[in-house]
Jmol script that loads the backbone (N, CA, C; Angstrom):
load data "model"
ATOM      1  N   UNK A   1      12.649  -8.794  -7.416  1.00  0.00           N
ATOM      2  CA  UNK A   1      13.447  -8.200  -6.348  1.00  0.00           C
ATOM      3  C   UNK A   1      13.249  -6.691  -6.372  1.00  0.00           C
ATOM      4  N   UNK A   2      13.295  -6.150  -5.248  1.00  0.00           N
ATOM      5  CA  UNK A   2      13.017  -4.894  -4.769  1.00  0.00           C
ATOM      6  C   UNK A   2      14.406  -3.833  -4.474  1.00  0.00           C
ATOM      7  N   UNK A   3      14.222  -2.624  -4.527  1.00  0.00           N
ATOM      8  CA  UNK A   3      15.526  -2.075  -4.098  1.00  0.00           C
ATOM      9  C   UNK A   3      15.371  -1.384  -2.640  1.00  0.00           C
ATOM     10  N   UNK A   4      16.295  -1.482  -2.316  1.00  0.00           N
ATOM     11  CA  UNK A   4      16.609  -0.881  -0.930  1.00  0.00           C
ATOM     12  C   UNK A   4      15.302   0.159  -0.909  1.00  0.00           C
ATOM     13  N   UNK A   5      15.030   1.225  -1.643  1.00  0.00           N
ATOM     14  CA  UNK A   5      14.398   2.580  -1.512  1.00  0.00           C
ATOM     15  C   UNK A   5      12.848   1.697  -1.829  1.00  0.00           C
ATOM     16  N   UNK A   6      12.664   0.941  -2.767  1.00  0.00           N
ATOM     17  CA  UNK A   6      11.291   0.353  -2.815  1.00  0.00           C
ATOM     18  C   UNK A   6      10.666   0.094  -1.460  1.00  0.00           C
ATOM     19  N   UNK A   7      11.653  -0.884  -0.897  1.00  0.00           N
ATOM     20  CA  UNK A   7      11.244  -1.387   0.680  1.00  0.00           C
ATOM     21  C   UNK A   7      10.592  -0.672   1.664  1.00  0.00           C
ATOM     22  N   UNK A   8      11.588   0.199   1.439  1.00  0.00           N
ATOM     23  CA  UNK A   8      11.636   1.876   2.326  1.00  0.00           C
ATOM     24  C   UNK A   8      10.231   1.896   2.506  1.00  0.00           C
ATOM     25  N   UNK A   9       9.728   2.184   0.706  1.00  0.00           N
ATOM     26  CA  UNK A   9       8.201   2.989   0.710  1.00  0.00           C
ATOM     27  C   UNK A   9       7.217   1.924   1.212  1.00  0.00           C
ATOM     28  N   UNK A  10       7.579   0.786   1.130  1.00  0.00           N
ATOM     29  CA  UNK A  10       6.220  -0.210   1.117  1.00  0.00           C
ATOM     30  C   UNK A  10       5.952  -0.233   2.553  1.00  0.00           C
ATOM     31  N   UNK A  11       7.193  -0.257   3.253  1.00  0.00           N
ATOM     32  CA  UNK A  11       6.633  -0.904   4.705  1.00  0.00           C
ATOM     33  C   UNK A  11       6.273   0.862   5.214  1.00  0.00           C
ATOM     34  N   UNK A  12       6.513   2.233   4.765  1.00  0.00           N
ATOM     35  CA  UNK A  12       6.107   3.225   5.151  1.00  0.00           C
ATOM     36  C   UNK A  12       4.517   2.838   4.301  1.00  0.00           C
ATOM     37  N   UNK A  13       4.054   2.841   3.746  1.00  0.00           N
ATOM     38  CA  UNK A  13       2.730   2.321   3.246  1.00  0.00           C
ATOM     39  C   UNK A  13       2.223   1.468   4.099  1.00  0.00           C
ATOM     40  N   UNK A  14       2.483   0.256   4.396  1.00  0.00           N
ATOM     41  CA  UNK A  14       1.855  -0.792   4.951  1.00  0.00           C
ATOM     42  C   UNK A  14       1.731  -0.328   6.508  1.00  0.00           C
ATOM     43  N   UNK A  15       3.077   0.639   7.363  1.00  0.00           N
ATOM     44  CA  UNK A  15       2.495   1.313   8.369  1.00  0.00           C
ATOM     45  C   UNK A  15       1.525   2.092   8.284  1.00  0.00           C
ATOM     46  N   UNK A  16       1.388   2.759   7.160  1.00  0.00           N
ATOM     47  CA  UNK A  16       0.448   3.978   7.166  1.00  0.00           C
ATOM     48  C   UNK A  16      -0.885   3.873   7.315  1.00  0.00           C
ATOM     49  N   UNK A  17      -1.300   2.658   6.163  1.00  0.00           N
ATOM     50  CA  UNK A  17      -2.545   2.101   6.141  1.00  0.00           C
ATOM     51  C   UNK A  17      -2.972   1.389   7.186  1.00  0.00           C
ATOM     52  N   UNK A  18      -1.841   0.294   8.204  1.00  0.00           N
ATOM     53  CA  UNK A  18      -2.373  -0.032   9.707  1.00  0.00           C
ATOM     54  C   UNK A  18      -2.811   1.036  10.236  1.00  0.00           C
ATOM     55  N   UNK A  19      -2.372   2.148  10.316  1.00  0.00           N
ATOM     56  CA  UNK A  19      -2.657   3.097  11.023  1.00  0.00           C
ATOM     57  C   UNK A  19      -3.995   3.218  10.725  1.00  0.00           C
ATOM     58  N   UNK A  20      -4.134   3.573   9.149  1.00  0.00           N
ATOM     59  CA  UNK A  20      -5.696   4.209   8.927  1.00  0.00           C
ATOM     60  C   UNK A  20      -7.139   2.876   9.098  1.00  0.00           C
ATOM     61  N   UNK A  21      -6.314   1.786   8.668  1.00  0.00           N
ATOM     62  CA  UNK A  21      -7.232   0.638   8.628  1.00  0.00           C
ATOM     63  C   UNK A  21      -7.590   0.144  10.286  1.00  0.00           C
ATOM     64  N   UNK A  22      -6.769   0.590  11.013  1.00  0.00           N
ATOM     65  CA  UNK A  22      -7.364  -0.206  12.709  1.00  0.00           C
ATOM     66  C   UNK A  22      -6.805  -1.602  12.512  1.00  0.00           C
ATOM     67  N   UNK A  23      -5.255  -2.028  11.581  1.00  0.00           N
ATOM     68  CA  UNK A  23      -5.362  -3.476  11.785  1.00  0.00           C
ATOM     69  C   UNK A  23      -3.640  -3.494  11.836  1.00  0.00           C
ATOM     70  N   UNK A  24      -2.953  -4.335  11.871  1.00  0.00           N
ATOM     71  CA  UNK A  24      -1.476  -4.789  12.436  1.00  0.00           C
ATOM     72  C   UNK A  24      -1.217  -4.723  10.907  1.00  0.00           C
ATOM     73  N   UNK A  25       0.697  -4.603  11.199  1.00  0.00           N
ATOM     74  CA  UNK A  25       1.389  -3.865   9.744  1.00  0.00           C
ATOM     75  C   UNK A  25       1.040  -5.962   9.141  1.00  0.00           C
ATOM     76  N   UNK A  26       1.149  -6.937   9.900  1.00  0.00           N
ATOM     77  CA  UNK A  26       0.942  -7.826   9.073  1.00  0.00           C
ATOM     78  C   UNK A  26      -0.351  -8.236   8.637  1.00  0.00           C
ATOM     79  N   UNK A  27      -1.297  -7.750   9.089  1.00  0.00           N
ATOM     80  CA  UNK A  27      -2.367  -8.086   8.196  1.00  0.00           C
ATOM     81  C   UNK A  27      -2.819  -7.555   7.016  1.00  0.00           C
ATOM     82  N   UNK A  28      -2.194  -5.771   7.105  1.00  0.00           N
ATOM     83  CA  UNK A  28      -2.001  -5.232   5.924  1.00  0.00           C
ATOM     84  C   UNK A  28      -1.587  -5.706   4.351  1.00  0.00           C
ATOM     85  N   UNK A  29      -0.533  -6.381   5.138  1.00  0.00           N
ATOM     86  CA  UNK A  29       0.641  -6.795   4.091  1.00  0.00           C
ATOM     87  C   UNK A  29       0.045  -8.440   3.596  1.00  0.00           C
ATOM     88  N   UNK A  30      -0.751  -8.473   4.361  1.00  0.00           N
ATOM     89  CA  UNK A  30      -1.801  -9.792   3.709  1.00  0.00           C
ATOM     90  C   UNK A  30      -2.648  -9.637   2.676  1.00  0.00           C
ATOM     91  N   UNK A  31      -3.282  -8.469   3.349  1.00  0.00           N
ATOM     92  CA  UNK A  31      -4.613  -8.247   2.452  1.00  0.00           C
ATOM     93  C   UNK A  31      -3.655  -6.973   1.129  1.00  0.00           C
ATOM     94  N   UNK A  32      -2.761  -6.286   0.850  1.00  0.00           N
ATOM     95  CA  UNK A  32      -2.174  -5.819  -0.021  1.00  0.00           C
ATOM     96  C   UNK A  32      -1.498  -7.025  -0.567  1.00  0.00           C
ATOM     97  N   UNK A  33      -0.415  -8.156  -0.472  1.00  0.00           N
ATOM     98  CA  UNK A  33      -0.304  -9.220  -1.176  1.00  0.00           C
ATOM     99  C   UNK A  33      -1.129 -10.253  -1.669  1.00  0.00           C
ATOM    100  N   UNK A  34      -2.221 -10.528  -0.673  1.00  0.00           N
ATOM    101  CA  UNK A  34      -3.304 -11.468  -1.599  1.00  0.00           C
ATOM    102  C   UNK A  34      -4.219 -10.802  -2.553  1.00  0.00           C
ATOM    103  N   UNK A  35      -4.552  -9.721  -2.401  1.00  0.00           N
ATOM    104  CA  UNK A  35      -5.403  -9.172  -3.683  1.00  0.00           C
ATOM    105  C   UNK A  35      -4.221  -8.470  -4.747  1.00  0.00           C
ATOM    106  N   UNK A  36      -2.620  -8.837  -4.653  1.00  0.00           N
ATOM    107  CA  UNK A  36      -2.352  -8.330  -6.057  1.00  0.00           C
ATOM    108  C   UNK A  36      -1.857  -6.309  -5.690  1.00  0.00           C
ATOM    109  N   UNK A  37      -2.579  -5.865  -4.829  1.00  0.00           N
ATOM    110  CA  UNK A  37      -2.346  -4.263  -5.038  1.00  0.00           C
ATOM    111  C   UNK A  37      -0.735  -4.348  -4.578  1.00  0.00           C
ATOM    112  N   UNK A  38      -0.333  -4.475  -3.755  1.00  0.00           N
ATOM    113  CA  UNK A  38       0.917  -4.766  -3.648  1.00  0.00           C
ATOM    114  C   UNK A  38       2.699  -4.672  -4.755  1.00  0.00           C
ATOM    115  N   UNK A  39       2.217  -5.788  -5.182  1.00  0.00           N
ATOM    116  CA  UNK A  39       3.001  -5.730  -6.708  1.00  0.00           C
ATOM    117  C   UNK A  39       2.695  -5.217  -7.714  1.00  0.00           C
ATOM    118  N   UNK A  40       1.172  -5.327  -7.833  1.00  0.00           N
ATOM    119  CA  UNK A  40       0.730  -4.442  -9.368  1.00  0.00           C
ATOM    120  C   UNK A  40       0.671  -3.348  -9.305  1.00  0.00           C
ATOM    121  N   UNK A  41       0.509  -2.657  -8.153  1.00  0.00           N
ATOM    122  CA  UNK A  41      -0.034  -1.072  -7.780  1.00  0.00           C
ATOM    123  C   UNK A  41       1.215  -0.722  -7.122  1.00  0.00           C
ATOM    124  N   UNK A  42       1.576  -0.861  -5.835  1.00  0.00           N
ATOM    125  CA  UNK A  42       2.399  -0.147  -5.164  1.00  0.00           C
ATOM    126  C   UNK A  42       3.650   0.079  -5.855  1.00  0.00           C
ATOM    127  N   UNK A  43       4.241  -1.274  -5.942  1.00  0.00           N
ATOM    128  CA  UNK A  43       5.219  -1.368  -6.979  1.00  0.00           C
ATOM    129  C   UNK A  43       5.421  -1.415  -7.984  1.00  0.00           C
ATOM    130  N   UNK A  44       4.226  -1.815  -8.531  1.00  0.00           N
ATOM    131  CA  UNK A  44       4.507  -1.193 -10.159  1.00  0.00           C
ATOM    132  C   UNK A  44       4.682   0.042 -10.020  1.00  0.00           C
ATOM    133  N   UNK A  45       3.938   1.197  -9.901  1.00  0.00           N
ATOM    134  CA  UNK A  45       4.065   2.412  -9.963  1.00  0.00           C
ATOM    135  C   UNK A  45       4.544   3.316  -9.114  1.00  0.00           C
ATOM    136  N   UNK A  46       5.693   2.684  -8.301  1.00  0.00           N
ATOM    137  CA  UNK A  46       6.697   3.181  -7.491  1.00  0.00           C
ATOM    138  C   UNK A  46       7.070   4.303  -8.066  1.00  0.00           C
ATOM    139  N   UNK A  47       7.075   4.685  -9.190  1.00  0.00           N
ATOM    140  CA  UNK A  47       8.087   5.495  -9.917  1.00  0.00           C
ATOM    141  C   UNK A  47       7.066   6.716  -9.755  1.00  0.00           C
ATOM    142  N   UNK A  48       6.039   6.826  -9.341  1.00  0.00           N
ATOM    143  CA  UNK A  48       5.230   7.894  -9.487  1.00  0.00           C
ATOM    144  C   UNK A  48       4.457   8.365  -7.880  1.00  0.00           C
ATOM    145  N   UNK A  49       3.996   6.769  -7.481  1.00  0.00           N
ATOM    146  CA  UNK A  49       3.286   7.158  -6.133  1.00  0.00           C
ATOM    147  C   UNK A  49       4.932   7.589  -4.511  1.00  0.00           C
ATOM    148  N   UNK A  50       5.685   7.289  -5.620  1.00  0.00           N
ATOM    149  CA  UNK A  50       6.574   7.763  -3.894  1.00  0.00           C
ATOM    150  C   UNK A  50       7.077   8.888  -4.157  1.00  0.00           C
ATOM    151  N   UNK A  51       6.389   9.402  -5.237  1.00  0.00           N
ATOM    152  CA  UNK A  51       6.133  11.182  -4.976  1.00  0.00           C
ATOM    153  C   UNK A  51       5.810  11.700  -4.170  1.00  0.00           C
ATOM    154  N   UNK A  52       3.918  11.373  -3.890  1.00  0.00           N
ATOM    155  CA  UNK A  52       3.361  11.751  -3.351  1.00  0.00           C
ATOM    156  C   UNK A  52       3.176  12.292  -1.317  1.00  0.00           C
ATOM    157  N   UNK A  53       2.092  12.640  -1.132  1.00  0.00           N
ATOM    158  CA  UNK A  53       2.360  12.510   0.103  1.00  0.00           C
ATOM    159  C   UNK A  53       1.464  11.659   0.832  1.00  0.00           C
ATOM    160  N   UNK A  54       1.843  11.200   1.871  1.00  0.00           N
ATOM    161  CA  UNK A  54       0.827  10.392   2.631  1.00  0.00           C
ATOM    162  C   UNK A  54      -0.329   9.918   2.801  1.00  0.00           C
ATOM    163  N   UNK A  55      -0.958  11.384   3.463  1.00  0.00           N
ATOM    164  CA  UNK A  55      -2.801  11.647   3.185  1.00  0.00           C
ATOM    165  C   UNK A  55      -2.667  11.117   2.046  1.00  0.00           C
ATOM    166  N   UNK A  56      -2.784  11.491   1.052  1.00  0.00           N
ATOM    167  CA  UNK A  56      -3.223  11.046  -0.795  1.00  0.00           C
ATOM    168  C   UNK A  56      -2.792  10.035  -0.608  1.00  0.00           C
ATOM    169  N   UNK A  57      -1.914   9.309  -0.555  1.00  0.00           N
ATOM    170  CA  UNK A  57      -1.667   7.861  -1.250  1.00  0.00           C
ATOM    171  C   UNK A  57      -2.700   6.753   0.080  1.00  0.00           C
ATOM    172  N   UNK A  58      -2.443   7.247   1.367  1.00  0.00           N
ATOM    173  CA  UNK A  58      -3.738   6.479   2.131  1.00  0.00           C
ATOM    174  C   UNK A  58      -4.925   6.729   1.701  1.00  0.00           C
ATOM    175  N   UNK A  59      -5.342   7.534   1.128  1.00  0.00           N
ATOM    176  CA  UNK A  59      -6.644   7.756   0.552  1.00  0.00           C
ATOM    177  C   UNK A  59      -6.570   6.659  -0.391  1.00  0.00           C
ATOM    178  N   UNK A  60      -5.845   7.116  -2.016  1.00  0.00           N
ATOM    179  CA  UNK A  60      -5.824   6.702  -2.588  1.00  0.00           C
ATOM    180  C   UNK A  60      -5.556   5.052  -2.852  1.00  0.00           C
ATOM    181  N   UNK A  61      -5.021   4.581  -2.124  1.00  0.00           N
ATOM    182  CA  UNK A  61      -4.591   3.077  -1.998  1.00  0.00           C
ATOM    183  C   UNK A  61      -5.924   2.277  -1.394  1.00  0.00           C
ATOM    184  N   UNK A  62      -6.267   3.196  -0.032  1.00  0.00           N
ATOM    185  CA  UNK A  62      -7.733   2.996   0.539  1.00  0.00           C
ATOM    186  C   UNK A  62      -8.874   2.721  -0.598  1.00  0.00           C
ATOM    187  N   UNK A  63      -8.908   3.535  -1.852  1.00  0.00           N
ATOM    188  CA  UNK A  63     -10.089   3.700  -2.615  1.00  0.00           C
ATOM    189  C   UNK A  63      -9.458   2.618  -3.563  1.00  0.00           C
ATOM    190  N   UNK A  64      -8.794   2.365  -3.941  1.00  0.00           N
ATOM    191  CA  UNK A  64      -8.190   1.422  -5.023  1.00  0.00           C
ATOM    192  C   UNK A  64      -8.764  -0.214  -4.359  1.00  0.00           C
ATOM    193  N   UNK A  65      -8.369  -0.537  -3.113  1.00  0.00           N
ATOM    194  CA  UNK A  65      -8.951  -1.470  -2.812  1.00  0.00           C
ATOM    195  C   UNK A  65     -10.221  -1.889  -2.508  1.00  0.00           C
ATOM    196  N   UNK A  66     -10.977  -1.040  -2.082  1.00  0.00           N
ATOM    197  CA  UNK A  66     -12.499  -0.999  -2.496  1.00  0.00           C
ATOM    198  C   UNK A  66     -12.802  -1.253  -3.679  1.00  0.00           C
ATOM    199  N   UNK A  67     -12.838  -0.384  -4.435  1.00  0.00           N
ATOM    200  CA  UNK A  67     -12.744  -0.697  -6.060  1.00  0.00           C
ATOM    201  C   UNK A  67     -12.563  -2.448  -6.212  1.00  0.00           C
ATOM    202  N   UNK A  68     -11.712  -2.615  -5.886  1.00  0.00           N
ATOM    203  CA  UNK A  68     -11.165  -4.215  -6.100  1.00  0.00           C
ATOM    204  C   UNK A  68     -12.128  -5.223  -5.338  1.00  0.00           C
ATOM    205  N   UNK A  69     -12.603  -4.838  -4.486  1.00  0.00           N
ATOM    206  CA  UNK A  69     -13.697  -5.494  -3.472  1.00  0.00           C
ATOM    207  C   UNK A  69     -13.072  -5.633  -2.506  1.00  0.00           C
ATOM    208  N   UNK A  70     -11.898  -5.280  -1.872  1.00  0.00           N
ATOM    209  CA  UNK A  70     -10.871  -5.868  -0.984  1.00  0.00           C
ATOM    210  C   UNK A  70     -11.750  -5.185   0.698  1.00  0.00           C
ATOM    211  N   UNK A  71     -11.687  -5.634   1.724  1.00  0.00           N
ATOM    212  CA  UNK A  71     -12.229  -4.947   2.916  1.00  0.00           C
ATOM    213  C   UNK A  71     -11.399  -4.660   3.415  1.00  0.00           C
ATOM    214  N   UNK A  72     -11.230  -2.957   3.794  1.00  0.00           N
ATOM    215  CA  UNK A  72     -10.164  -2.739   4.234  1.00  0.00           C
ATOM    216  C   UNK A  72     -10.931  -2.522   5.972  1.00  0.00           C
TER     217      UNK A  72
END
end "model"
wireframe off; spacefill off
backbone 0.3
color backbone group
């Protein structure tokens, strides 16, 4: 289970990356829950990436799934 403020960041993530990816907030949230970045990445390390700002973490989330083989 997630907290109120977790939520917050994910679906501001999962908009962000539709945005950058050219694809709908639910297909995002497909391809971030079936490869795992989702729970292991976003939320695991909530405590650090909802520091950041935008640009960087779309970058960064962008390059993480490559890495993984994921097509964004």
């Amino acid at each position: 289970m997630c907290s109120k403020s977790q939520l917050t960041f994910v679906m501001f993530i999962i908009y962000s990356l539709a945005d950058e990816w050219k694809k709908t907030p639910s297909q995002v949230y497909q391809i971030l829950n079936k490869s795992g970045i989702l729970d292991d990445y976003i939320l695991g390390c909530y405590d650090t990436l909802h520091t950041l700002g935008k640009r960087y973490l779309v970058e960064d989330i962008t390059e993480f799934a490559r890495e993984k083989g994921v097509t964004v």
